[in-house]
N, C-alpha and C positions, 0 to 999 in steps of 0.2 A: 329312791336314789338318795343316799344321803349328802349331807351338805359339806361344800367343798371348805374346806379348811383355810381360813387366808392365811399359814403358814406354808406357805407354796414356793417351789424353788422357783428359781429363772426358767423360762423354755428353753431349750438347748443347753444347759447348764453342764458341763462332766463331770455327770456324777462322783467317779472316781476321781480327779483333783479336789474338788472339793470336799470331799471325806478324808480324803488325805491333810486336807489343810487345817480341819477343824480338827483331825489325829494331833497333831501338830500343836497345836494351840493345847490341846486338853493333856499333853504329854511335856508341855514346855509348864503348864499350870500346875501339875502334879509334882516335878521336878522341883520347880520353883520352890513349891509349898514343902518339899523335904530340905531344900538347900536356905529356907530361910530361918529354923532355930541355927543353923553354923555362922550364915551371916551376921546374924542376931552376938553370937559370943564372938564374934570379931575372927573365926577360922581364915585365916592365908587363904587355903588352899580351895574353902568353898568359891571364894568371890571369883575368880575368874572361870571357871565353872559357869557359875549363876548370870555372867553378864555377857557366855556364848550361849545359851537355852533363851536371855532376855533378846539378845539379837537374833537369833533364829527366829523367835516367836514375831518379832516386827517384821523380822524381811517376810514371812508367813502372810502377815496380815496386809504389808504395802502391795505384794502381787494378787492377793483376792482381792483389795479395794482397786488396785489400776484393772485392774480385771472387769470387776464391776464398772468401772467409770466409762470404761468402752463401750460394753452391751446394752448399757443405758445414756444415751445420748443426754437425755434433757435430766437426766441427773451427774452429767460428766464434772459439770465442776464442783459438787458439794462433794462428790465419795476424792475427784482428785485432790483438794485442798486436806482431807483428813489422808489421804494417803502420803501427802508432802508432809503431815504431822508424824507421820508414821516413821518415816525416812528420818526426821530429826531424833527419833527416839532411840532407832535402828542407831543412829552415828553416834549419840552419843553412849549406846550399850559395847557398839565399838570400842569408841574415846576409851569408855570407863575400861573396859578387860585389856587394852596396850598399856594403860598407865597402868594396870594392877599387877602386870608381870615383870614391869621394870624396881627395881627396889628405891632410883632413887626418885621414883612416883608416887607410890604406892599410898604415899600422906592424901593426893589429889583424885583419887579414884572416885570417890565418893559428887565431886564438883560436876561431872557430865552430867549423870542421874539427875542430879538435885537440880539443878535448872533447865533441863531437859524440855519438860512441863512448861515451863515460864517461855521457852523460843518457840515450841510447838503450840503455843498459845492462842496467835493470831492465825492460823491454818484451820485449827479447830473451830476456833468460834466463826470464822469468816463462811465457813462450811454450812455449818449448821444455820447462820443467817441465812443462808443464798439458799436454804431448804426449808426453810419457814415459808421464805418469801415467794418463792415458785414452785413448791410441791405443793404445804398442806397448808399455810397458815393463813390466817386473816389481815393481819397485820405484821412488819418486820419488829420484831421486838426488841432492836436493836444494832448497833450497828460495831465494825471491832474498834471506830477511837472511842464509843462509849464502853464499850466491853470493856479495852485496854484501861479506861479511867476508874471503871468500877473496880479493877482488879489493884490499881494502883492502891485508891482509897483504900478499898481493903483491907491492904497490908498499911496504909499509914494508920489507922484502926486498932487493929491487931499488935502492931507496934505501942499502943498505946495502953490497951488491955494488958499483956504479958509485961508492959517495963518494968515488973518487979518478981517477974516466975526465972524460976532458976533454968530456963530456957534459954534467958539471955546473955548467960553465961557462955555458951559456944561461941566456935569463929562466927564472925558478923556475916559470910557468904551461904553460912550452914542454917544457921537463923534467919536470914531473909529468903533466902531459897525455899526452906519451908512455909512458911507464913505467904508468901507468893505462893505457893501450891496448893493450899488452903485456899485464898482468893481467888486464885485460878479454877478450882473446883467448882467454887461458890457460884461462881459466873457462869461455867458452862453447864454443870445442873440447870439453874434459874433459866439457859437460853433453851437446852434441851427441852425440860418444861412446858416452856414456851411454846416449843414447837407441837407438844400434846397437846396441851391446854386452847391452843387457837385452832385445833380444827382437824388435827389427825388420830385424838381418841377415840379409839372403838372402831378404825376402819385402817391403820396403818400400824400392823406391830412392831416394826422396825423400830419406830420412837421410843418403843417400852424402853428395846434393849439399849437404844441410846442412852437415854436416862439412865439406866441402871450399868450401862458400860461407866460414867461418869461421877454417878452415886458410887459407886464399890471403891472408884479411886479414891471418891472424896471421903468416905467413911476411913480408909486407912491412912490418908493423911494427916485425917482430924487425930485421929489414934496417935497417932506420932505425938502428933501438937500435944496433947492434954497428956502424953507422959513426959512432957517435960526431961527428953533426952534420953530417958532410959529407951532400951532399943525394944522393939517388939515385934517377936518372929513370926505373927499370922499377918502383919501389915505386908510383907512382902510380897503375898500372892495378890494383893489388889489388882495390880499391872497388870500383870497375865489375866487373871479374870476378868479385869474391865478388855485385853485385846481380844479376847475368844466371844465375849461376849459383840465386841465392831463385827468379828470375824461374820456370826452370824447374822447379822444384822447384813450387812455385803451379799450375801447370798440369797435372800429373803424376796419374795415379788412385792414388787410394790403397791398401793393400795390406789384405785382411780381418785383424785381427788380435784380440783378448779383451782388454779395459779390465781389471786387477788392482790391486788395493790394494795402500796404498802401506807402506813398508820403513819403520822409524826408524834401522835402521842405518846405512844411508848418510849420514846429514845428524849424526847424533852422531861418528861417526865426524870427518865434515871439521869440529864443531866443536873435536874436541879438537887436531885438526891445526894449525887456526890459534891456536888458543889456545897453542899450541906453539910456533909460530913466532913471534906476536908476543910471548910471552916473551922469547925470545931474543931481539928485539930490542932489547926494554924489556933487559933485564940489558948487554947491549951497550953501550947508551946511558947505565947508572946509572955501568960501571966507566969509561967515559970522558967524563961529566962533559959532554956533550953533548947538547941538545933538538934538534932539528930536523925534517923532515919526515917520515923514516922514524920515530922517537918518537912522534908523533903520530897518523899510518897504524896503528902497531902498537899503539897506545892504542884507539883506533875498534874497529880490529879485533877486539881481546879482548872489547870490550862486546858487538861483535856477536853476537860465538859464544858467551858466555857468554846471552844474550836468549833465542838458538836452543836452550842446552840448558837453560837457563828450560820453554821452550816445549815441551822434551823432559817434562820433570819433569810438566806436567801432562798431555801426552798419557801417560805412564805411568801415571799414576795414574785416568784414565781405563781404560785397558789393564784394570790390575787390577781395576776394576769389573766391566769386560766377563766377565774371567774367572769371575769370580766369578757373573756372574751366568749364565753359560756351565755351570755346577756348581748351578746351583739351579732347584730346581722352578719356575716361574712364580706355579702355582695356590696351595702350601700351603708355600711357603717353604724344606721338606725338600730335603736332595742330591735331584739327580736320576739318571736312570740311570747317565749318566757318571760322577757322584761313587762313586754304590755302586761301579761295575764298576773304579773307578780304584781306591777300598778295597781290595778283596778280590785286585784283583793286589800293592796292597804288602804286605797283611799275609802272602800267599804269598810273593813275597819275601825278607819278612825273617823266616820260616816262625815266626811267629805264631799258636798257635792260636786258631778262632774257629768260629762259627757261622752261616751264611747264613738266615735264614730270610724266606719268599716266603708274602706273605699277599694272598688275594685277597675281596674283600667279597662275597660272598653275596647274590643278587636286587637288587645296583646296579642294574641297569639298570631295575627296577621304580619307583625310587627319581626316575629321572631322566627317566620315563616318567610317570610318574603325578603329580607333582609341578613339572616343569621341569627343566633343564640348569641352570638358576640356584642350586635347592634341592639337585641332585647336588652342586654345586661346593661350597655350604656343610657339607655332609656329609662330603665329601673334607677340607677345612681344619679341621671339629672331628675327625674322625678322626685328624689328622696331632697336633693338639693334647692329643688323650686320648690320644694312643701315647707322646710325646714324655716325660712323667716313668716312663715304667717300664724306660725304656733307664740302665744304669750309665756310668759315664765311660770315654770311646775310643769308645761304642758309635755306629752312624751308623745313623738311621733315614733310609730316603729313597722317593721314588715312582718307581717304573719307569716309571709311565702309566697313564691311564683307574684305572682301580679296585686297581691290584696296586701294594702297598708291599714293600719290602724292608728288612730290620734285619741288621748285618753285626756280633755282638756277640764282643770278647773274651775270651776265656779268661778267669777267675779269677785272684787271685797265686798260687795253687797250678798255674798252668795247666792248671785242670779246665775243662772244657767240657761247659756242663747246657743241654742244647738243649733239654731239653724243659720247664725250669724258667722258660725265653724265655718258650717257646709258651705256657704257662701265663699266666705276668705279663700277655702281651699280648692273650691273651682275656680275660683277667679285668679287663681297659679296658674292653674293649668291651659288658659285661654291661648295663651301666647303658643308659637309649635314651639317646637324641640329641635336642636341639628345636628344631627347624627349622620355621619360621615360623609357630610357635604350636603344632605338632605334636609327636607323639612319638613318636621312628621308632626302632623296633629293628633295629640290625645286627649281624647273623651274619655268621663269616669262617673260612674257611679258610686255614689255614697247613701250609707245608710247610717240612722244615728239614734241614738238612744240615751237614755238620761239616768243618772244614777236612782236608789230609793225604789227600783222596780224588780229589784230580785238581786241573786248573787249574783258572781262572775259568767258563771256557765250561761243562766238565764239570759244575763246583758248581752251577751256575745250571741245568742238565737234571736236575741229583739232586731240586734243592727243590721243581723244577716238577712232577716227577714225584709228589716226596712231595705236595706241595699237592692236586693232582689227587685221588690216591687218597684223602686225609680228605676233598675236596669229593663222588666216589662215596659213601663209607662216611657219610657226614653225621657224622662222630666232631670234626668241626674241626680234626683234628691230628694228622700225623705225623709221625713222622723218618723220612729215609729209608734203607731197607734195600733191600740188593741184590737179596738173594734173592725179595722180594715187589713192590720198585717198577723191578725192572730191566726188564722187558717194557712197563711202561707209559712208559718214559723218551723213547722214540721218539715219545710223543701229540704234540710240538710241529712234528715234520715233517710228522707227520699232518694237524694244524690247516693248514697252509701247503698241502696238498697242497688238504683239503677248499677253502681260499678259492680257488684256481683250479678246479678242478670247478665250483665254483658260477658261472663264466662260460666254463667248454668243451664245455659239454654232458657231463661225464661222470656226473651225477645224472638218474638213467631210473627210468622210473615200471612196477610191476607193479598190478596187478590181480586184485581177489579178488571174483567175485559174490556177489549180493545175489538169494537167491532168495524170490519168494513161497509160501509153506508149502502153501497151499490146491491152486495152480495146477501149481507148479513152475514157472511163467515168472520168467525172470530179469530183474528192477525196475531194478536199478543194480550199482554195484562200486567199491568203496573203493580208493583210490590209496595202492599203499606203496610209497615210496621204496626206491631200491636204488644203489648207488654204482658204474659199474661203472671201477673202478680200474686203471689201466693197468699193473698189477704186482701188486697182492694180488690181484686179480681181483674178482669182484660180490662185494659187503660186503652184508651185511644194516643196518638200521636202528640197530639195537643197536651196535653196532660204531661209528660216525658221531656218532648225532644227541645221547647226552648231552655231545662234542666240542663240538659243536654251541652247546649251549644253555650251558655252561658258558664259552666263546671268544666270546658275542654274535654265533655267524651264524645262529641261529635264525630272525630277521626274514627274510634274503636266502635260507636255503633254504627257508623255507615259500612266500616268492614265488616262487621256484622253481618248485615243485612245484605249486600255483596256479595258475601260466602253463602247464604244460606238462598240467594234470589239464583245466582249461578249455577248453583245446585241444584233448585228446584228446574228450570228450563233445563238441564242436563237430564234430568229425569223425565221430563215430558219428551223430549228427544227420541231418549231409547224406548219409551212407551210406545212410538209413531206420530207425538204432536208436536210440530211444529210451529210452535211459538215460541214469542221472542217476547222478552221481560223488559218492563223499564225502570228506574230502581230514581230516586231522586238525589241529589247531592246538593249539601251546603255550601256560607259562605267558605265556611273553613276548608272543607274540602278542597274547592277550585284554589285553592293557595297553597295544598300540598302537594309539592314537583314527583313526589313518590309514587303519587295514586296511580299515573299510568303501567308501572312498574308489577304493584301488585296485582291489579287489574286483568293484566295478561297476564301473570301467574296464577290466579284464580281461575280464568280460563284455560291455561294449558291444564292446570290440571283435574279439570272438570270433564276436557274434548269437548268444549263447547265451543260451535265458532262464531268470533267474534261480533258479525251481524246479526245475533240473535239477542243481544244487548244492548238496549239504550239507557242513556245516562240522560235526568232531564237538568236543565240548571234552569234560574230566574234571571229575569232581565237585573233584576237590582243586585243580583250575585256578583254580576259580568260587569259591573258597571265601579262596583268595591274596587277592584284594583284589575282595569282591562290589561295589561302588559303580562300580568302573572297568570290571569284566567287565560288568555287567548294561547301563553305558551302550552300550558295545562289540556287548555282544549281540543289543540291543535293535536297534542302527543295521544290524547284519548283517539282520536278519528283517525292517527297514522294507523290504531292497530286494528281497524276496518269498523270497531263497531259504530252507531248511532248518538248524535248529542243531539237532544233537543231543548229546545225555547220554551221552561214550561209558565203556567201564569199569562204568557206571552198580551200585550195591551193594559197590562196593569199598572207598571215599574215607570222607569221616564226611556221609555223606549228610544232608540235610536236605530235608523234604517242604517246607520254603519255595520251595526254589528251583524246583520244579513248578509251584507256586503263581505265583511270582513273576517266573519266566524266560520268554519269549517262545519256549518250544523244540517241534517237533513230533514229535521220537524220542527213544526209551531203547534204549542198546544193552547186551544183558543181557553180562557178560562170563563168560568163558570159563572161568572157574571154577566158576560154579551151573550151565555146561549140561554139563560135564565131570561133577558129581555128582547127576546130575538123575533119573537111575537106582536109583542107588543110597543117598542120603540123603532119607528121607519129608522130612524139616526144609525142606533144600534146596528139592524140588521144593514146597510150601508157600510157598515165599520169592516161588519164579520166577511162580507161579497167583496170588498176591496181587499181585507185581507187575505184571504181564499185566493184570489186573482192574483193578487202578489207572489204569495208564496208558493204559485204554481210557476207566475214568469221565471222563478229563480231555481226550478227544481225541487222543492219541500215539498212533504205532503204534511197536511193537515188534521189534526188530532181536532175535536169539541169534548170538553169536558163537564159535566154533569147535567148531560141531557137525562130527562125525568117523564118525557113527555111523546107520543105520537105525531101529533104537529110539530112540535120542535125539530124533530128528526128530519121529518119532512122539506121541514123547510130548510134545514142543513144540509137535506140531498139534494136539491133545486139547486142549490146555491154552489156545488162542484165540493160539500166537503169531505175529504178522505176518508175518516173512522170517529167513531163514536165512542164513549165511555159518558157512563152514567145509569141510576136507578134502574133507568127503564131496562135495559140489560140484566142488570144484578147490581148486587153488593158487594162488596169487597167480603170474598169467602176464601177458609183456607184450602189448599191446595188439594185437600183428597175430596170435600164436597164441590169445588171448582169444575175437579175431573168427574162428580157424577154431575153437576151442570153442563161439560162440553158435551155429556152422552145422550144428555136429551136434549138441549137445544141448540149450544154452542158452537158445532160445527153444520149443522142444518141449513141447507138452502130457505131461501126465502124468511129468516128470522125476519128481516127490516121489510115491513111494506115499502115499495117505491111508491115517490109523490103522484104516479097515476091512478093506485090503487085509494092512494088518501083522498086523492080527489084536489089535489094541489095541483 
């Protein structure tokens, strides 16, 4: 197939007008070109003739340019503004043929023409700017008070060049009208140009013909100019062949190109140029004692370009705002990332010592959960506020984003560097609460800190993060970091990156741990634990992941995770004929988002899972974070029938309220009373009371990580419900789970009873 020509007409284009039009142009061209040796000998009778073919040829070319300016929307105002240049040409070809058939005109025929150019001036150029700047170019390479200035100079120039050619001998309207024609050409070639030159060569050929619609003019006006009056008959086809040339150019498809913002270099640039030139004029004029037109021109001129760098000086200073606000947080007025990360490369540098330190806020998202994004943002802005006096001078507080601030503090005069004297100061901000709309909110923070001399910027920034991390595990609030202890944890932030893709490539997979009944040994359900299986650590455990997790805010997105994929799995043992029910665990963050029950049961409607084959387990120390918002939460999870339970249950700072007071129908004993349950009387006293309880109240009773035959035993003795642990299985995934239910799992008599144990 050969290749498509980029001289392409418009889609929908008619044919037939448009051949018609471009007849038109090339018949007004030809005419021209025979009627210009008559006009040339000063023939009567050619001239009104030659200036009704000039007016046809324009009103030709204003209906394909209005034509075009339609079809093409985002070029509507470059082809309109040349078309409104068009119409001035059009009037004055008018002008000139009334005045050439009245006799006592006929002196003045010549006056439309000749400044014709000079009023269609600012049409044209304004055109072709507003097509530089939003079709092809890179920059606006000017603008029309600097065009108009260049144009002025020009002629005050030109004026000065010819003050002794027998040129200037003509009327003074015949002679400056020319010499503006000339500058006028000069200008809109240079902008045409421009419009090549910055970014439409070799994919837009429209431009060509532009420049060469503007070149042709400018060639026969220079012609004019350098004969010095004498007349000359092939300058007269310029016109027409610079309009057939628009004409085509109008009709042409245009080339895909990317609109870019515009430059102030180019236009500062040409004002100091003209301001330059018509200096030189002006001082020309002062040593010889002479006013005249080029004086004048180069007076205008200078005003011009000095307006434009007028109009320089306030977009600069607009500029610097930009900048400036380009370096500033939005939300709490501090640098932003970029200010820090520009800090910390100059004070390396200029090898400055300092200290980076990376502070991230403590259960924010509780913050902005439980209260609104409205009450986060005022938390972030007095946060930025109580930080701000405990910084010394040089030093730059700023926010990276979301909840993590940054402090880049220097040295001492001694150039000592007391990181940890920072970390101090800046906790000891935060000690006091916050009151946020009418409340009193305690925030805990974690910081990590690092010291310059240990690497670049990037480097420094994986030390703090690292250090930050490890005081948010250790709950100490605060490190520095050392190699020897936070070098292995430096890599969490690839980690982080790696977990937010898992959580949309399927590489988070769900195992399975049964849930057996003590009495029966039929297996009831099996709790869903996450497992990562990583495409280069290989399967990760929980541990490994999820305080990443909850610490980075993807806790929300992997527990719906895990949700989706646990719902689905019991939706599948369903239709299989198994009858079990899952139990899936949920975070702090979780019980604070008012959502969860929402999606909850969307995930079940659209699974047809019903709702009691679900339990959701939470911890005492979850319930206890913020009981008003979990208990709403939890309440909403058991309106929609499934199961919450107690998990951990006896480890947390328990309270028998929350039995009382929680909508929940399990406790799951943890794996510390059934590990000592043998062997501490205390112990097993704890587990027979709590059994007894949780039966007065309704609940049944989960034990978790039984490992042992005695153990069991004596969890049967003791009235406990169901079993999970070793001795069972392992947490397996769901297809070898299903060939564990088929050989032991559903089987009567899995569990010895304690008389078989001999208990």
């Amino acid at each position: 197939m050969p290749p498509r020509s980029p001289l392409r007409l418009l889609p929908g284009t008619p044919r037939r007008v448009l051949q018609l039009g471009l007849l038109l142009c090339a018949a007004a061209t030809v005419a021209t070109a025979l009627l210009g040796p008559a006009v040339a000998a000063g023939s009567d009778g050619a001239a009104p003739g030659r200036f009704a073919i000039v007016l046809a040829l324009h009103a030709t070319l204003v209906g394909l340019l209005v034509w075009r300016a339609r079809t093409l929307p985002q070029e509507r105002v470059v082809w309109t503004r040349i078309a409104l240049a068009g119409l001035v040409f059009a009037a004055a070809a008018l002008a000139a043929g009334v005045l050439a058939v009245i006799p006592a005109t006929q002196s003045l025929t010549a006056v439309p023409m000749a400044w014709a150019p000079v009023v269609a001036f600012p049409f044209i150029h304004s055109g072709l700017v507003r097509w530089n700047r939003y079709t092809t170019g890179l920059a606006d390479p000017s603008d029309v008070v600097n065009g108009a200035s260049g144009t002025v100079a020009a002629v005050a120039v030109l004026n000065v060049l010819l003050s002794d050619s027998a040129l200037t001998a003509g009327p003074w309207w015949e002679v400056q009208a020319l010499l503006a024609q000339v500058a006028v050409d000069v200008v809109l070639v240079g902008t045409a140009l421009s419009v090549v030159g910055l970014g439409a060569m070799g994919r837009d050929p429209r431009s060509w013909l532009v420049v060469a619609a503007f070149a042709v003019s400018a060639v026969g006006d220079v012609a004019r100019l350098l004969a010095e009056g004498v007349p000359v008959a092939w300058a007269a086809t310029a016109e027409p062949v610079s309009a057939a040339l628009l004409c085509l150019a109008a009709i042409l498809r245009p080339a895909r190109t990317t609109p870019q913002p515009t430059d102030p270099t180019a236009p500062t640039v040409g004002s100091f140029v003209v301001i330059t030139a018509s200096t030189g004029v002006l001082v020309a004029a002062a040593v010889s004692g002479t006013v005249g037109p080029a004086t004048w021109c180069a007076a205008l001129a200078a005003l011009g370009a000095s307006v434009r760098l007028l109009v320089n000086v306030r977009e600069l200073a607009q500029l610097a705002v930009t900048r400036k606000e380009a370096l500033t947080d939005e939300l709490t007025g501090l640098a932003n990332r970029r200010a820090v990360l520009h800090r910390v490369e100059q004070l390396c540098a200029e090898g400055v010592p300092f200290t980076l330190a990376l502070l991230d806020l403590d259960r924010f998202k509780e913050v902005n959960d439980g209260l609104g994004h409205a009450a986060g943002d005022d938390l972030l802005r007095l946060v930025a506020d109580r930080l701000t006096p405990a910084l010394h001078t040089g030093d730059v507080l700023g926010r990276l984003g979301g909840d993590e601030f940054a402090v880049v503090a220097v040295a001492d005069r001694a150039g000592t560097v007391h990181a940890e004297d920072l970390g101090h100061r800046v906790l000891d901000r935060l000690q006091r609460p916050f009151l946020i709309r009418g409340m009193s909110v305690h925030v805990a923070a974690s910081i990590g800190l690092t010291c310059s001399g240990s690497g670049g910027r990037s480097q420094l920034l994986r030390q703090a993060d690292a250090a930050m991390y490890a005081a948010k595990r250790a709950g100490t609030g605060l490190a520095v970091y050392d190699p020897s202890r936070h070098a292995d944890s430096s890599g969490h932030l690839a980690l982080v990156e790696e977990l937010r893709a898992a959580l949309t490539t399927g590489q988070l997979v769900l195992h399975h741990q049964p849930q057996v009944d003590v009495r029966t040994g039929r297996t009831l359900g099996a709790e869903a634990l996450v497992r990562w299986a990583h495409p280069v650590r290989g399967l990760l455990g929980p541990a490994q992941f999820l305080p990443l997790a909850e610490a980075h805010g993807l806790m929300g997105a992997l527990t719906d995770e895990v949700l989706r994929q646990a719902v689905a799995q019991a939706a599948d043992w369903r239709r299989r004929g198994l009858d079990l029910r899952i139990s899936v665990n949920l975070s702090a963050s979780n019980l604070l988002d008012t959502d969860l029950p929402h999606r909850v049961a969307g995930l079940l409607a659209d699974a047809g899972l019903p709702a009691e084959s679900l339990v959701l387990e939470v911890t005492e120390t979850v319930l206890m974070g913020d009981a008003e918002r979990s208990l709403a939460v939890v309440t909403a999870l058991t309106a929609l029938g499934l199961t919450v339970s107690i998990d951990d249950f006896g480890t947390g700072y328990s309270s028998l309220s929350y039995l009382r007071d929680l909508p929940v129908a399990e406790l799951k004993l943890d794996r510390s009373f059934t590990a000592d349950l043998l062997e501490e009387p205390r112990t097993e006293a704890i587990v027979a009371s709590t059994i007894d309880l949780a039966h007065r109240l309704g609940l049944r009773v989960v034990a978790e990580g039984v490992e042992h035959d005695a153990t069991l035993a004596r969890l049967a003795r003791l009235g406990c419900d169901e079993s999970q642990g070793y001795l069972h299985s392992a947490p397996l995934p769901a297809d070898r789970l299903a060939d564990w239910l088929d050989r032991v799992g559903t089987a009567p008599g899995l569990v010895r009873t304690p008389e078989l144990l001999g208990s």
